[in-house]
KETIVEX-40696 format. One record per residue: residue in one letter; x, z, y of N, C-alpha, C, O, CB in turn. Coordinates in steps of 0.001 Angstrom, whole numbers, plus 500000, padded with zeros to 6 digits. Each point is the difference from the previous one (the first is absolute). Glycine has a CB too. Example, Ala and Ser with C-alpha at 12.3 -4.5 7.8 and 13.67 -1.06 7.14 Angstrom:
<rs>
@aa A nc1 513190 nc3 507800 nc2 494310 cac1 499110 cac3 500000 cac2 501190 cc1 500900 cc3 500000 cc2 501200 oc1 501036 oc3 500665 oc2 499981 cbc1 497072 cbc3 500581 cbc2 498846
@aa S nc1 501542 nc3 498034 nc2 502223 cac1 500820 cac3 500060 cac2 501190 cc1 499230 cc3 500730 cc2 501090 oc1 500509 oc3 500169 oc2 501108 cbc1 500675 cbc3 497686 cbc2 498264
</rs>
This chain:
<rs>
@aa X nc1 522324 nc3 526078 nc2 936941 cac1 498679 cac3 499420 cac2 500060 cc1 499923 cc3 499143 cc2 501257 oc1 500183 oc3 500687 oc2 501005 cbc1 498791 cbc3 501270 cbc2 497726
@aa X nc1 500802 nc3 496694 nc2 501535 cac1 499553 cac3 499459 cac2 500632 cc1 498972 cc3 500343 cc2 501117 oc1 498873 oc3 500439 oc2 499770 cbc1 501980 cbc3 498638 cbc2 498455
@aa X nc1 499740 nc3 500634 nc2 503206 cac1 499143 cac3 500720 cac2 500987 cc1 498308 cc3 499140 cc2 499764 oc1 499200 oc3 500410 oc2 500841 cbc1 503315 cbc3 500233 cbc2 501221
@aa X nc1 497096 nc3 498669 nc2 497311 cac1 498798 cac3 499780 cac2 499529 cc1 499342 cc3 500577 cc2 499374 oc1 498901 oc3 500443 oc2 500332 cbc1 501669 cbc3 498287 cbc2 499876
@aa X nc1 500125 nc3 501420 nc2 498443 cac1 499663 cac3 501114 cac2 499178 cc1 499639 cc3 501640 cc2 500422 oc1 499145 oc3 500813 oc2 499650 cbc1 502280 cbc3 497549 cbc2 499145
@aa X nc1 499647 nc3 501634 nc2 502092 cac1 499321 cac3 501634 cac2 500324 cc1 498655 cc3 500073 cc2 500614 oc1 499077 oc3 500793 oc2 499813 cbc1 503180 cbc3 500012 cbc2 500678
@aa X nc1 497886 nc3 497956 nc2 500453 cac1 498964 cac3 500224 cac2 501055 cc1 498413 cc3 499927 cc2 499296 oc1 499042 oc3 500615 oc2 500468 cbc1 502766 cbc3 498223 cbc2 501467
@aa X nc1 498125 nc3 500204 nc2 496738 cac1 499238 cac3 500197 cac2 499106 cc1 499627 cc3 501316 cc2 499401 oc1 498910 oc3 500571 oc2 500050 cbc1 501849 cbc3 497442 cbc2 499824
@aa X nc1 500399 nc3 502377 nc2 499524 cac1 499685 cac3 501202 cac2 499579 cc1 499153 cc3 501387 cc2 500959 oc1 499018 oc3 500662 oc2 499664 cbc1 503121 cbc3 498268 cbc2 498959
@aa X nc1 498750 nc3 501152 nc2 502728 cac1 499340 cac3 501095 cac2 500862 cc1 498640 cc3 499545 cc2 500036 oc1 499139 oc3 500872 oc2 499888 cbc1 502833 cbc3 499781 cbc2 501589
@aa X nc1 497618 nc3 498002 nc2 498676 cac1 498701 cac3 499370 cac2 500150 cc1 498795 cc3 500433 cc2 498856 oc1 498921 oc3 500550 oc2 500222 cbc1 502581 cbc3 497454 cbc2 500856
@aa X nc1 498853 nc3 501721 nc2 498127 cac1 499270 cac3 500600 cac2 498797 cc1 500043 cc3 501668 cc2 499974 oc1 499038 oc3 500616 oc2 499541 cbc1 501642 cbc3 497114 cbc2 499092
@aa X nc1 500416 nc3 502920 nc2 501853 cac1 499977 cac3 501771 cac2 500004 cc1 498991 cc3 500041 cc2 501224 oc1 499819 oc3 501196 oc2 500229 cbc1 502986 cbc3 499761 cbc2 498930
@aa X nc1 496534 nc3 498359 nc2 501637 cac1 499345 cac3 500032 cac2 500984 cc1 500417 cc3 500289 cc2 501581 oc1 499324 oc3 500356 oc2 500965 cbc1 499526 cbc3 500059 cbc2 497040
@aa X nc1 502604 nc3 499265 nc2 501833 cac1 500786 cac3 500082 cac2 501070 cc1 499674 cc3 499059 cc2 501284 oc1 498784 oc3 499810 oc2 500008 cbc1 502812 cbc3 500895 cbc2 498205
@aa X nc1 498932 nc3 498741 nc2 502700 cac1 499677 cac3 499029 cac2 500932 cc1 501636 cc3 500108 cc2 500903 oc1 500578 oc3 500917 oc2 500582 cbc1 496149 cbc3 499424 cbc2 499461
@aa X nc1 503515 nc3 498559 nc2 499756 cac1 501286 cac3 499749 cac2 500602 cc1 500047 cc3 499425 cc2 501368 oc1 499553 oc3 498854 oc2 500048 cbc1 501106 cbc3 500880 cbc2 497761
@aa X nc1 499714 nc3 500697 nc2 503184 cac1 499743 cac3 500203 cac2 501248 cc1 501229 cc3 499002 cc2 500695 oc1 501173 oc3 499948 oc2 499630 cbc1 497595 cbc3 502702 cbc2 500013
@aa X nc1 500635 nc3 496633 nc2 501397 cac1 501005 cac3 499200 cac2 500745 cc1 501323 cc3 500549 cc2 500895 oc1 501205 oc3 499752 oc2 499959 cbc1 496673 cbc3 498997 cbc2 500023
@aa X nc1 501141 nc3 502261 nc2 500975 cac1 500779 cac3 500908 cac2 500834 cc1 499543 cc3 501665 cc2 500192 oc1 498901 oc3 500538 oc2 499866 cbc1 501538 cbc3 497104 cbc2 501309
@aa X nc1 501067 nc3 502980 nc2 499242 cac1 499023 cac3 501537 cac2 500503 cc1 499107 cc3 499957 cc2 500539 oc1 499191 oc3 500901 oc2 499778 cbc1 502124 cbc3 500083 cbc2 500501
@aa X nc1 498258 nc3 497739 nc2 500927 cac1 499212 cac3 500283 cac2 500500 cc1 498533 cc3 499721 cc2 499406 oc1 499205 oc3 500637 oc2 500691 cbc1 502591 cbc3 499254 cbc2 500878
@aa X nc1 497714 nc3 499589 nc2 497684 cac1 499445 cac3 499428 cac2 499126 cc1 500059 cc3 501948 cc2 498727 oc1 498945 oc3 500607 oc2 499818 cbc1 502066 cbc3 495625 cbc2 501037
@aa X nc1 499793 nc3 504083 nc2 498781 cac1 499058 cac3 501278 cac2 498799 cc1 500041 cc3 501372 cc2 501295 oc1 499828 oc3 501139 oc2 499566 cbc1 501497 cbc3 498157 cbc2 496973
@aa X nc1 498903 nc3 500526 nc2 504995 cac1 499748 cac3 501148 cac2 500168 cc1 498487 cc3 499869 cc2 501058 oc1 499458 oc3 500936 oc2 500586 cbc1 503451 cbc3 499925 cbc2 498911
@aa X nc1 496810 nc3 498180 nc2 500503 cac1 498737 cac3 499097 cac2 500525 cc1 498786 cc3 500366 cc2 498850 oc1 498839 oc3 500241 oc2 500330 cbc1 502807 cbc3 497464 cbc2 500833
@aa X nc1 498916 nc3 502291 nc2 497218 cac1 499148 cac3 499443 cac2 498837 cc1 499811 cc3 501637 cc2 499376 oc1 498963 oc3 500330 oc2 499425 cbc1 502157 cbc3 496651 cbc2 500002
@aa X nc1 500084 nc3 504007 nc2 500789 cac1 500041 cac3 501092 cac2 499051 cc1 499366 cc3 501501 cc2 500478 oc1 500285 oc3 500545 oc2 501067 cbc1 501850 cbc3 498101 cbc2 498098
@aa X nc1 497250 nc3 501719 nc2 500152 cac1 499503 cac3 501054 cac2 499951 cc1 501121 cc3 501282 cc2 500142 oc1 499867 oc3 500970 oc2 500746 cbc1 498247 cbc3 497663 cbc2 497948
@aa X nc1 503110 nc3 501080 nc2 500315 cac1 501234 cac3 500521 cac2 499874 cc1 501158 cc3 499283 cc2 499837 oc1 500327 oc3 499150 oc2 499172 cbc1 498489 cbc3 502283 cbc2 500142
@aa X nc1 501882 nc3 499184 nc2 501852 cac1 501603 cac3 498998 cac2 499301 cc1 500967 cc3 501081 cc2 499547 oc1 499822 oc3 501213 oc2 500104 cbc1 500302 cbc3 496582 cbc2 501770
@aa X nc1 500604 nc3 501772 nc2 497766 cac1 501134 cac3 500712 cac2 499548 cc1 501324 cc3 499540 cc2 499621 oc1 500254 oc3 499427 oc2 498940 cbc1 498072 cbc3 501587 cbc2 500533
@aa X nc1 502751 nc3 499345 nc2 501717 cac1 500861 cac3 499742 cac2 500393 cc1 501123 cc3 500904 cc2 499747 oc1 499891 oc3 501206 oc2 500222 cbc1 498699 cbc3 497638 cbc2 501014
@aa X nc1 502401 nc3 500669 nc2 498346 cac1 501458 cac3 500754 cac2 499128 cc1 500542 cc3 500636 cc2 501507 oc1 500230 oc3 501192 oc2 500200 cbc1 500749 cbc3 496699 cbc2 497285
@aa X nc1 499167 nc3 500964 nc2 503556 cac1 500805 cac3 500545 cac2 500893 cc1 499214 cc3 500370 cc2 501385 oc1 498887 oc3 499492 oc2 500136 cbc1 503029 cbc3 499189 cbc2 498661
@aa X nc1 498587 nc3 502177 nc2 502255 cac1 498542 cac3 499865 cac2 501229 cc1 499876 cc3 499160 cc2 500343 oc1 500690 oc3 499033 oc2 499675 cbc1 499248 cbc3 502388 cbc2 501198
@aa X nc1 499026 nc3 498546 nc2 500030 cac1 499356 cac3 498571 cac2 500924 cc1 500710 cc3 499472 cc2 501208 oc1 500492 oc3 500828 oc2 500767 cbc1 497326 cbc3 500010 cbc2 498686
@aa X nc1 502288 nc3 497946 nc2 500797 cac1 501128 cac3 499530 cac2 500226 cc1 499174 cc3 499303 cc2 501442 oc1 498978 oc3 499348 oc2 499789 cbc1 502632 cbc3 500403 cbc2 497434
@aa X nc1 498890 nc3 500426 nc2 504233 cac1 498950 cac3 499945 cac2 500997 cc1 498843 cc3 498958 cc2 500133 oc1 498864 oc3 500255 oc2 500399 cbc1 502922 cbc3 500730 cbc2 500563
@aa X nc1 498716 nc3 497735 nc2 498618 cac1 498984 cac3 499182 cac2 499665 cc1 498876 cc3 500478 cc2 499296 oc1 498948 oc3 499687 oc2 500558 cbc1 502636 cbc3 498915 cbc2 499519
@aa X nc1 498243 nc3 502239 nc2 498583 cac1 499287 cac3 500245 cac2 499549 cc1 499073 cc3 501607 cc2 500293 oc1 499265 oc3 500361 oc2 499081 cbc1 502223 cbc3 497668 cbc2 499675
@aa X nc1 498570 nc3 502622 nc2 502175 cac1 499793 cac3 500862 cac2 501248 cc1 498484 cc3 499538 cc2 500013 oc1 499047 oc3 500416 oc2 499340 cbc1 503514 cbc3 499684 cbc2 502168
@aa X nc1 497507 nc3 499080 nc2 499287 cac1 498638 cac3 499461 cac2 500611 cc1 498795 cc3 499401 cc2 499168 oc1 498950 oc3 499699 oc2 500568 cbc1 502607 cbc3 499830 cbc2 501158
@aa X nc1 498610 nc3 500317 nc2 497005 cac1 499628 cac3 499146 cac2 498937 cc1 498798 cc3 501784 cc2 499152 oc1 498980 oc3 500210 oc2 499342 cbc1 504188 cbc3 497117 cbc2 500376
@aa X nc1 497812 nc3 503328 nc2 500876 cac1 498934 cac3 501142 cac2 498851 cc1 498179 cc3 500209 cc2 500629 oc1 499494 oc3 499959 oc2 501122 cbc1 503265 cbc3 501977 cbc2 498339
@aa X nc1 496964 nc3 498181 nc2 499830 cac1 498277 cac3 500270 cac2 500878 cc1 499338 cc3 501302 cc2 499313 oc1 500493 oc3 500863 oc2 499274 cbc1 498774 cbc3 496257 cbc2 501080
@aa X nc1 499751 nc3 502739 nc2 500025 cac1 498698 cac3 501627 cac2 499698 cc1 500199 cc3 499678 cc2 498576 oc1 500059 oc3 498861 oc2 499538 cbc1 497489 cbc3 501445 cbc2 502541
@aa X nc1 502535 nc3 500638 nc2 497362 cac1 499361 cac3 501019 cac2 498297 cc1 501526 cc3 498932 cc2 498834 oc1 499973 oc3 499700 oc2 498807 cbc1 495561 cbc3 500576 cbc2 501512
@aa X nc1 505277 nc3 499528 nc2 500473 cac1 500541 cac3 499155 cac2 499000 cc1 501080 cc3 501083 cc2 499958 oc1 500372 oc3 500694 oc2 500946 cbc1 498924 cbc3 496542 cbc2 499425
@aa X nc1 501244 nc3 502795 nc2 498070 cac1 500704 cac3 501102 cac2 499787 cc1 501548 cc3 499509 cc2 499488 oc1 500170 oc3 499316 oc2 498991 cbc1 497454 cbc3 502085 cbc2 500482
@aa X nc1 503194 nc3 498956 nc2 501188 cac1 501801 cac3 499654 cac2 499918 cc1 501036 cc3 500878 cc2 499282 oc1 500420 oc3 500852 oc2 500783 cbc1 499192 cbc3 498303 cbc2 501405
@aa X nc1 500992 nc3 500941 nc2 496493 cac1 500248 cac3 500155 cac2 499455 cc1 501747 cc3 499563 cc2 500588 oc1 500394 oc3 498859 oc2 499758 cbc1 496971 cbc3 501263 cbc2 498805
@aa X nc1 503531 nc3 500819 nc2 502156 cac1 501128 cac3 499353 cac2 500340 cc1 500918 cc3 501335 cc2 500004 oc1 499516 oc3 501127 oc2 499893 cbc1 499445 cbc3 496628 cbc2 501516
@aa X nc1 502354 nc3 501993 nc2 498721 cac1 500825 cac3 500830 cac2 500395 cc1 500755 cc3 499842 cc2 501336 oc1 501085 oc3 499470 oc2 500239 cbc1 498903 cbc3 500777 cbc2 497486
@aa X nc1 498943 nc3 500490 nc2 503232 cac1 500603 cac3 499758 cac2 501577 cc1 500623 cc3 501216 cc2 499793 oc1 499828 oc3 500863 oc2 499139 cbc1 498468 cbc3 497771 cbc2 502591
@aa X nc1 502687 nc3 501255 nc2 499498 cac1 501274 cac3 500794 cac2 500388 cc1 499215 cc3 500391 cc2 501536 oc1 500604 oc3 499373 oc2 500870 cbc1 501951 cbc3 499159 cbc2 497637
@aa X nc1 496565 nc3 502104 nc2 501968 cac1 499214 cac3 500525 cac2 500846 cc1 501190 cc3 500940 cc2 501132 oc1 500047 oc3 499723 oc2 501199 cbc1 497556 cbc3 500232 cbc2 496742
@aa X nc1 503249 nc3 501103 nc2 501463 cac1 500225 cac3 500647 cac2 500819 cc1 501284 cc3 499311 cc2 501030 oc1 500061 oc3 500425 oc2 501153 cbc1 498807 cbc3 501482 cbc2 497152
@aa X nc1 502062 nc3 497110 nc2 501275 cac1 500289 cac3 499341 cac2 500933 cc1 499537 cc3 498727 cc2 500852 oc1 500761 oc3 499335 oc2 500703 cbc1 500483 cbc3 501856 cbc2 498122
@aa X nc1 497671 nc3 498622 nc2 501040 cac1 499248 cac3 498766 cac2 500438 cc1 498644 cc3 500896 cc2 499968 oc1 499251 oc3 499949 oc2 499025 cbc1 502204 cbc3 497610 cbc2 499906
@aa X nc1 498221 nc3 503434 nc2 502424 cac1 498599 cac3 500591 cac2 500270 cc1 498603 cc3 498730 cc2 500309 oc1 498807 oc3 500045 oc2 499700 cbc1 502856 cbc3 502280 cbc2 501494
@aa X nc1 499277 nc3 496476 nc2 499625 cac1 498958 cac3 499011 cac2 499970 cc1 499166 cc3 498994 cc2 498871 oc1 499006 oc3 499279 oc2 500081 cbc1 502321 cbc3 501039 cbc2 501771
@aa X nc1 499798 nc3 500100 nc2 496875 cac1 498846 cac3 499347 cac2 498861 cc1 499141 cc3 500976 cc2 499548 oc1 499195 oc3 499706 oc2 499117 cbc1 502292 cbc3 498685 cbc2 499948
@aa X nc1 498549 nc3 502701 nc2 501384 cac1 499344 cac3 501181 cac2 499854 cc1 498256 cc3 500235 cc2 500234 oc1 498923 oc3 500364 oc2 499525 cbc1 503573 cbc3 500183 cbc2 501140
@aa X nc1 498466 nc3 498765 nc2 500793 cac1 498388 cac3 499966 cac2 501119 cc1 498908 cc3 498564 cc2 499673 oc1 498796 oc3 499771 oc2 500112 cbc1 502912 cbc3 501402 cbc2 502355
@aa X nc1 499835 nc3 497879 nc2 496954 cac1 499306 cac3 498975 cac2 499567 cc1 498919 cc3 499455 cc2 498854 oc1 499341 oc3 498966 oc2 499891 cbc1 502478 cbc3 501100 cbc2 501203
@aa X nc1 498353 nc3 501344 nc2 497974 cac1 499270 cac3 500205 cac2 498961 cc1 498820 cc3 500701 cc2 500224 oc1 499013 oc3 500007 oc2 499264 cbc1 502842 cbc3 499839 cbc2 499643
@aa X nc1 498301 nc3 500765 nc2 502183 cac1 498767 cac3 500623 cac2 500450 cc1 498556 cc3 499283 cc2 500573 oc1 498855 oc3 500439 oc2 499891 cbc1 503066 cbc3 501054 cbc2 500522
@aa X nc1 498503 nc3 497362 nc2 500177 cac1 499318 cac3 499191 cac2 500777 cc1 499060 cc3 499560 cc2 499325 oc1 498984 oc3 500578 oc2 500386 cbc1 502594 cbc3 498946 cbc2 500828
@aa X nc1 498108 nc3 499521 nc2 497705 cac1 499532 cac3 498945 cac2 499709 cc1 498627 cc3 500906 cc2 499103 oc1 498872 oc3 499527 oc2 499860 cbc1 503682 cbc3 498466 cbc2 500265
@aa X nc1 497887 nc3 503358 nc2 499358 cac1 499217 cac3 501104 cac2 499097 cc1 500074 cc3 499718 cc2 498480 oc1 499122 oc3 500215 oc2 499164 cbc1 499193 cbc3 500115 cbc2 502745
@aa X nc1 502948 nc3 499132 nc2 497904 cac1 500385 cac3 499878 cac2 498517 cc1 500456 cc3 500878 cc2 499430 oc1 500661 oc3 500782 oc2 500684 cbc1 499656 cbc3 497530 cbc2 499581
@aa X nc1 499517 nc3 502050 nc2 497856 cac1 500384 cac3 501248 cac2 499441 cc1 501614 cc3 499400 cc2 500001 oc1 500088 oc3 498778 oc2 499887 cbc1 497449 cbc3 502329 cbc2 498487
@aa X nc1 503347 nc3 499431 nc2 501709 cac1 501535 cac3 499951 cac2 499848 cc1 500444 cc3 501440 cc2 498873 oc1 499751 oc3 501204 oc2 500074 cbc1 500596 cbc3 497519 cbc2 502876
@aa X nc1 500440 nc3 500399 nc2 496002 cac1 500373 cac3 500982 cac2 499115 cc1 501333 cc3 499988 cc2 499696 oc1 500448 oc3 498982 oc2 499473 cbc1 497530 cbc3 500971 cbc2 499727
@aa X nc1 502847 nc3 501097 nc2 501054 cac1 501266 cac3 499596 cac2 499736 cc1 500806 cc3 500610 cc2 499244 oc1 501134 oc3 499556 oc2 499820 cbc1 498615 cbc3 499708 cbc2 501835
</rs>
């Protein structure tokens, strides 16, 4: 399918196709991410927004603390 075509299609499923991370973690209520958060995207989380990721917490205690900060639900 033509990268037009899809982008149509998600459009009509009521999707919204986003420029940058920084841009759907600015826009989203929830993200959800295959792999953990990657330090750039650290600072980007805010209040009541809920993260859906698979962090690796016990060797990296500082993304730990870093999830703590901002008062986002983190689900992993």
């Amino acid at each position: 399918m033509p990268a037009s075509a899809s982008a149509l299609w998600t459009t009509k499923a009521g999707a919204t196709i986003l420029d940058s991370a920084q841009d759907i973690f600015a826009s989203s209520e929830m993200v959800i991410k295959r792999k953990e958060l990657q330090l750039s995207e650290w600072t980007q989380l805010r209040e009541n927004q809920i993260l859906f990721t698979c962090p690796h917490l016990v060797p990296d205690p500082e993304q730990a603390k870093v999830l703590l900060k901002p008062g986002c639900t983190a689900i992993a």
